[in-house]
C-alpha positions in Angstrom: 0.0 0.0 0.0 2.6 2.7 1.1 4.8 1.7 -2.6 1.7 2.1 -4.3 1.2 6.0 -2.4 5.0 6.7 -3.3 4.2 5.9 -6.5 1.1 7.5 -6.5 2.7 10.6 -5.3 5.5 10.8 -7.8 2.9 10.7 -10.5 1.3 13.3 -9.3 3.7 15.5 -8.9 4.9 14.7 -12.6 1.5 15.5 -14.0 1.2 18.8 -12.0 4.4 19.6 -13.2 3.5 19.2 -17.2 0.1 20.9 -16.4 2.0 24.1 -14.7 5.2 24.0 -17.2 2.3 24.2 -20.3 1.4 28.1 -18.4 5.4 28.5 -17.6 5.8 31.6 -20.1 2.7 33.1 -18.6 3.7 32.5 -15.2 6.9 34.4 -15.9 5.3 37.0 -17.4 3.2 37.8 -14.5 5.6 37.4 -12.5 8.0 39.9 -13.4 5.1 42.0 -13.6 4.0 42.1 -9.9 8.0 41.8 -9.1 8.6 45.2 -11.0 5.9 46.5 -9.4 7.2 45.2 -6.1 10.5 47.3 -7.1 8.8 49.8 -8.0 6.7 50.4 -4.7 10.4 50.5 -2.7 11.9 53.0 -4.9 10.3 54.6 -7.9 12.8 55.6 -9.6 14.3 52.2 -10.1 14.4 50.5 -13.5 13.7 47.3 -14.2 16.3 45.8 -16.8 15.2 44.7 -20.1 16.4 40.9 -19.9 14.7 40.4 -16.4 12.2 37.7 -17.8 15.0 35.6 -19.2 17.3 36.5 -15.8 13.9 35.1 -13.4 13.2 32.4 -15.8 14.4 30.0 -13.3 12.4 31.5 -10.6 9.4 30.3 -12.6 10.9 26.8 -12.9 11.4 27.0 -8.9 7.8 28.2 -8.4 6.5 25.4 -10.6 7.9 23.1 -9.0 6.7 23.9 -5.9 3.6 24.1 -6.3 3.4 20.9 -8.0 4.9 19.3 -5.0 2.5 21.0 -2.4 -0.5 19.9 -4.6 0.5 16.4 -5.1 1.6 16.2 -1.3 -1.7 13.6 0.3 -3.1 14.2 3.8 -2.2 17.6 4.0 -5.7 19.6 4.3 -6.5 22.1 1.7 -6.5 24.7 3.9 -2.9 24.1 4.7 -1.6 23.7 1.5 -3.5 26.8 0.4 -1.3 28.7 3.5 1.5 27.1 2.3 1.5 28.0 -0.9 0.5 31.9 0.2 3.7 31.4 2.5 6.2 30.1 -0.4 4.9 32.2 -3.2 5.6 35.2 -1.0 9.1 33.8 0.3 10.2 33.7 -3.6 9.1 37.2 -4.1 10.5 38.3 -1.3 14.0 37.1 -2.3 13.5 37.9 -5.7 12.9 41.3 -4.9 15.7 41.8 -2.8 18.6 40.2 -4.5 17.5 41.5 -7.9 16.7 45.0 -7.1 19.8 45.1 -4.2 22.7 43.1 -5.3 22.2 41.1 -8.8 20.7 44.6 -10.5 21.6 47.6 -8.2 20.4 50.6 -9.3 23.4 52.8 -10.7 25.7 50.3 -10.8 26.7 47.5 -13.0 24.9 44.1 -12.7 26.8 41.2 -10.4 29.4 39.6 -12.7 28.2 36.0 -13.7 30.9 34.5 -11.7 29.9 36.5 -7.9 29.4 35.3 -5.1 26.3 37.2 -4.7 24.9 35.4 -7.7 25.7 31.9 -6.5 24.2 32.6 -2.9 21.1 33.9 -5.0 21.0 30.7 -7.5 21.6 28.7 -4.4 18.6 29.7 -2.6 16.7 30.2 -5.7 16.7 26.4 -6.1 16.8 25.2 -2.3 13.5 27.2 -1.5 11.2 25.3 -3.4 12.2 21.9 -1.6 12.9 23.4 2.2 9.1 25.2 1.4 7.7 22.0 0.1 9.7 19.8 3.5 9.1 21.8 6.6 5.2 21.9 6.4 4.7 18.3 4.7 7.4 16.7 7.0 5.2 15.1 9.3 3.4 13.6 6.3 6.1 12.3 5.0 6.4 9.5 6.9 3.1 8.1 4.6 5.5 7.9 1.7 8.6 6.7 2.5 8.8 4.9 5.5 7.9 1.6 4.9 7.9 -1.4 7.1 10.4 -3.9 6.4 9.6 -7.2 8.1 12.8 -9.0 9.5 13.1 -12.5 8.4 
C-alpha cells in the first residue's frame, strides 16, 4: 500500500508539473510584472532591466515546482496547503525582490558579474526554497511515503 502511495505521489507530482510547465511563459510574465511593481513600490525611480524575464526564468521553474509538489503532497488539508503555498509564493518574491533590485541589479551600478558570489548565494537559494518550502510543512506527512515497514526474516 505505502509503494503504491510513493508511487502515486510521484505521478502526481509529474502530471502537476507538465500541467503548470504548459502556463510556464505566462507565469513568468506575471511574475516579473508584480516583481517590477514590487521594485517599484520600494523605490520609484528604479528601472527594471530589459532581460529580467529571461534572468527570473528559473524563478518560474522554482515556483512550478513547488507548487506541484504541495498539490501532489496527500493528507495535507486544503486549507494548509493553500497557507502554504501563500507562504512560499511570498518567500520567492521576497528574495527575488531583494537580491534582484539590491545586489544582482543595483540601481546605478553595474549588474553582479556571472561569476559572484552574490549570484551563486542567490541561484543557491533560488533552487533550495522550493524543496525546504515544500519539506518543513509536509514533514510530518512524510512519513506516509517513505517509510515503509520492512519485516525482519
Amino acid at each position: 500500500m505505502k509503494k503504491k502511495a510513493k508511487y502515486l505521489f510521484l505521478l502526481k507530482f509529474l502530471g502537476y508539473s507538465l500541467a503548470l510547465f504548459t502556463f510556464g511563459h505566462q507565469l513568468l510574465h506575471g511574475y516579473a510584472f508584480l516583481l517590477g511593481r514590487g521594485m517599484n513600490i520600494g523605490n520609484s525611480t528604479y528601472h527594471i532591466p530589459l532581460n529580467i524575464e529571461e534572468f527570473l526564468y528559473g524563478s518560474s521553474m522554482t515556483i512550478i515546482a513547488f507548487l506541484a509538489l504541495i498539490i501532489a503532497t496527500p493528507s495535507v488539508a486544503t486549507g494548509r496547503k493553500a497557507a502554504v503555498i501563500a507562504i512560499g509564493l511570498s518567500s520567492f518574491f521576497f528574495t527575488d525582490l531583494l537580491f534582484v533590485q539590491f545586489i544582482i541589479f543595483p540601481q546605478g551600478q553595474p549588474p553582479a558579474s556571472g561569476d559572484s558570489l552574490a549570484l551563486e548565494l542567490y541561484l543557491c537559494i533560488k533552487w533550495i526554497l522550493p524543496f525546504l518550502l515544500w519539506i518543513i510543512p509536509s514533514y510530518p506527512h512524510l512519513g506516509e511515503l517513505f517509510n515503509a515497514k520492512r519485516e525482519v526474516t
